[in-house]
C-alpha positions as CSV (number, residue, x, y, z in Angstrom):
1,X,95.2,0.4,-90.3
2,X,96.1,3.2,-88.4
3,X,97.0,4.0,-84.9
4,X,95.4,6.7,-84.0
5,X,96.8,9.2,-81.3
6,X,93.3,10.1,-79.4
7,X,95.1,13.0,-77.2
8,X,96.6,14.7,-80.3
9,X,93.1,14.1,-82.2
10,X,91.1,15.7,-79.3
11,X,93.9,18.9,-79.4
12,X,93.0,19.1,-82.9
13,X,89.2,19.1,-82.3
14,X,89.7,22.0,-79.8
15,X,91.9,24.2,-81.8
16,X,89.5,25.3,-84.6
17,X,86.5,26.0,-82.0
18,X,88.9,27.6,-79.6
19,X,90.5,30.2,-82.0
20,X,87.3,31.0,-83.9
21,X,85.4,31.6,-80.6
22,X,88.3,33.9,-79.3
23,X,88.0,35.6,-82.3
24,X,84.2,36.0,-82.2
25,X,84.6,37.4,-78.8
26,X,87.6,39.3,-80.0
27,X,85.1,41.2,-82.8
28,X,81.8,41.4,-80.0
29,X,84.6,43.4,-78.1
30,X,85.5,45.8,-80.4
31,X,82.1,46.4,-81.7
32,X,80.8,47.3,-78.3
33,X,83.7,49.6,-77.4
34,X,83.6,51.4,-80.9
35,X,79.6,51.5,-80.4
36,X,80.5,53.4,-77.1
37,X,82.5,55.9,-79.2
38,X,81.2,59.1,-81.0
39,X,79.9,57.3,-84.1
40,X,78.2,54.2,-81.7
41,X,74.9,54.5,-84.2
42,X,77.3,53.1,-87.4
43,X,78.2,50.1,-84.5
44,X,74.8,48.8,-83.9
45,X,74.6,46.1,-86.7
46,X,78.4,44.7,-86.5
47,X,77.7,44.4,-82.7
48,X,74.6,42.2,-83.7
49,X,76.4,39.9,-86.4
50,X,79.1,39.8,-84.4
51,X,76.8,38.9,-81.2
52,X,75.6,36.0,-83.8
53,X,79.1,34.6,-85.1
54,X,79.9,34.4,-81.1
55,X,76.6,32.5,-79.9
56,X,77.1,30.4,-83.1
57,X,80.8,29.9,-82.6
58,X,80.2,28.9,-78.6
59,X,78.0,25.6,-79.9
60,X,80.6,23.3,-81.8
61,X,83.5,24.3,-78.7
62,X,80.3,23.1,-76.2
63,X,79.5,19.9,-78.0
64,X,83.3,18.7,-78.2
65,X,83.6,19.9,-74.5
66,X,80.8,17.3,-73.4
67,X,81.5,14.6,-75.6
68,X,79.3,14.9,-77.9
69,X,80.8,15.2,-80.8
70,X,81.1,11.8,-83.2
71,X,85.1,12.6,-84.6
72,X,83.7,14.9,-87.7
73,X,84.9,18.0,-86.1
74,X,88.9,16.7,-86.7
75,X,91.2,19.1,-88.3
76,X,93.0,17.5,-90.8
77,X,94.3,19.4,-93.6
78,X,95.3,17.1,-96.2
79,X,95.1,17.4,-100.4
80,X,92.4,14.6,-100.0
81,X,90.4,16.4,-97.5
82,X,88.2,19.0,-97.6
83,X,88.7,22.0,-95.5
84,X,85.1,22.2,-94.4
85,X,85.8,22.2,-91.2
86,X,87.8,25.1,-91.1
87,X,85.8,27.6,-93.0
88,X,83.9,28.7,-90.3
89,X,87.4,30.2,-88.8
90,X,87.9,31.7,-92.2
91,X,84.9,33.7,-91.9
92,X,85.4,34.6,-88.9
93,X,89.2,36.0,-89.3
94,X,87.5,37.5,-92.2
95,X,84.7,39.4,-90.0
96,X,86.9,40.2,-87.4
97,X,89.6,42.3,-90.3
98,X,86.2,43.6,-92.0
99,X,85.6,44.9,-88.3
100,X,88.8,46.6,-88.0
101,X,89.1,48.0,-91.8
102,X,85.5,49.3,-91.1
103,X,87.0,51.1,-87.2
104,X,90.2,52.6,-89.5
105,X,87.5,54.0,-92.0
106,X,85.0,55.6,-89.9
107,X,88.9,56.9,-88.4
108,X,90.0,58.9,-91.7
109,X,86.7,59.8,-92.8
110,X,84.5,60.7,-89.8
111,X,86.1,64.5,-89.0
112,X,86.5,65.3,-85.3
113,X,83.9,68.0,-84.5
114,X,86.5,70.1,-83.5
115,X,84.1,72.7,-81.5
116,X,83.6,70.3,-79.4
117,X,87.0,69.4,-78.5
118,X,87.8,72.8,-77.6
119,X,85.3,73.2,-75.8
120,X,85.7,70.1,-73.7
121,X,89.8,71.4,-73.8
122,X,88.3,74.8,-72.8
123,X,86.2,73.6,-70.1
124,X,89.2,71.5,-68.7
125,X,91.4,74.6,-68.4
126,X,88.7,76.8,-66.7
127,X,88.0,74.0,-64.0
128,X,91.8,73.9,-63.6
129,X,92.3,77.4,-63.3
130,X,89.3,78.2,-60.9
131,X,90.8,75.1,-58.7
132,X,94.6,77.2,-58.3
133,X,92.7,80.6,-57.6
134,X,90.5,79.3,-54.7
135,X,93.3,77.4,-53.1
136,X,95.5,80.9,-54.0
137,X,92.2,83.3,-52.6
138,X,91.5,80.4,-49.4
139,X,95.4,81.2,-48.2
140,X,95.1,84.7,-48.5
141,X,92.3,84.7,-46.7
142,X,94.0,82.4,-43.9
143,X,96.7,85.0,-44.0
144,X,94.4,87.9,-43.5
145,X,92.4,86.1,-40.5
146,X,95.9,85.5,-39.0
147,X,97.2,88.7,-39.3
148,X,93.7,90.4,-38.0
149,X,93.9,88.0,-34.8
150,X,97.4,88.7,-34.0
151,X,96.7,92.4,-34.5
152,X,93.7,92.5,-32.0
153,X,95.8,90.3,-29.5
154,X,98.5,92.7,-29.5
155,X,97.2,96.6,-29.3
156,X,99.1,98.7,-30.6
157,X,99.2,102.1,-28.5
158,X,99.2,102.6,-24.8
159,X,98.1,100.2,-21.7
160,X,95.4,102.3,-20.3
161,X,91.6,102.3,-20.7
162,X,90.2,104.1,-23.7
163,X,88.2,105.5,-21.7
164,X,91.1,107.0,-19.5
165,X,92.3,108.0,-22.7
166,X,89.3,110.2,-23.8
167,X,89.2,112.1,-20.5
168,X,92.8,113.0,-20.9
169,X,92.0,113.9,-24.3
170,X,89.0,116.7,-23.2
């Protein structure tokens, strides 16, 4: 008989749970930042499945995290064993690369509504450009307010009263 190593046996029964739930969450992810993008409506069913393969993929890492597991969830890839217990990860990897063949197709075949971008690019440079002229039109104005203050605080012209000056004028 055997010894058997129960440490390296419990690594092994949290490596296949581990990596296919990281990879679940790794597709829910994507899905939900692609179904924020332009073409979100073509997101909404791989953001379900993929929602699924996550909630299903959480239950076998819970039940070897409590203890409840009975040993059958070993990963031991021998020629006299099956592989049953890593076929869920091979879905999985196989979701998650349909997920990201899908997001590179929708890429090349979706065309950018380009009236759109230029008018979002259009729209940029107009706020930009109205942004320099009011801080260029609020300094002349400064400018203008100074010069007009400094030219009614020093009168040109002589010291006396206009109205000194009008008499001497008739």
């Amino acid at each position: 008989m055997e010894a058997v190593d129960y440490r390296r046996s419990r690594v092994h029964m949290f490596l296949v749970p581990i990596i296919t739930t990281l990879l679940c969450f790794l597709a829910c992810a994507a899905c939900l930042h692609y179904l924020l993008s332009r073409q979100g409506w073509l997101w909404v069913l791989p953001f379900s499945i993929s929602g699924l393969f996550l909630y299903i993929s959480i239950e076998p890492l819970m039940r070897v995290a409590t203890g409840l597991s009975n040993g059958g969830d070993l990963v031991r890839i021998s020629p006299d064993r099956s592989i049953a217990e890593v076929i869920p990860l091979i879905i999985v990897i196989l979701w998650y690369l349909m997920v990201m063949i899908f997001h590179l197709t929708l890429k090349y075949v979706m065309p950018v509504n380009r009236h759109l971008s230029y008018t979002r690019k259009n729209l940029h440079e107009a706020r930009y450009i109205e942004r320099v002229e009011t801080k260029m039109m609020k300094r002349r104005i400064r400018s203008r307010t100074r010069l007009a203050l400094r030219e009614i605080r020093n009168p040109k012209g002589s010291f006396y009263p206009l109205d000194w000056v009008a008499l001497f004028d008739e």
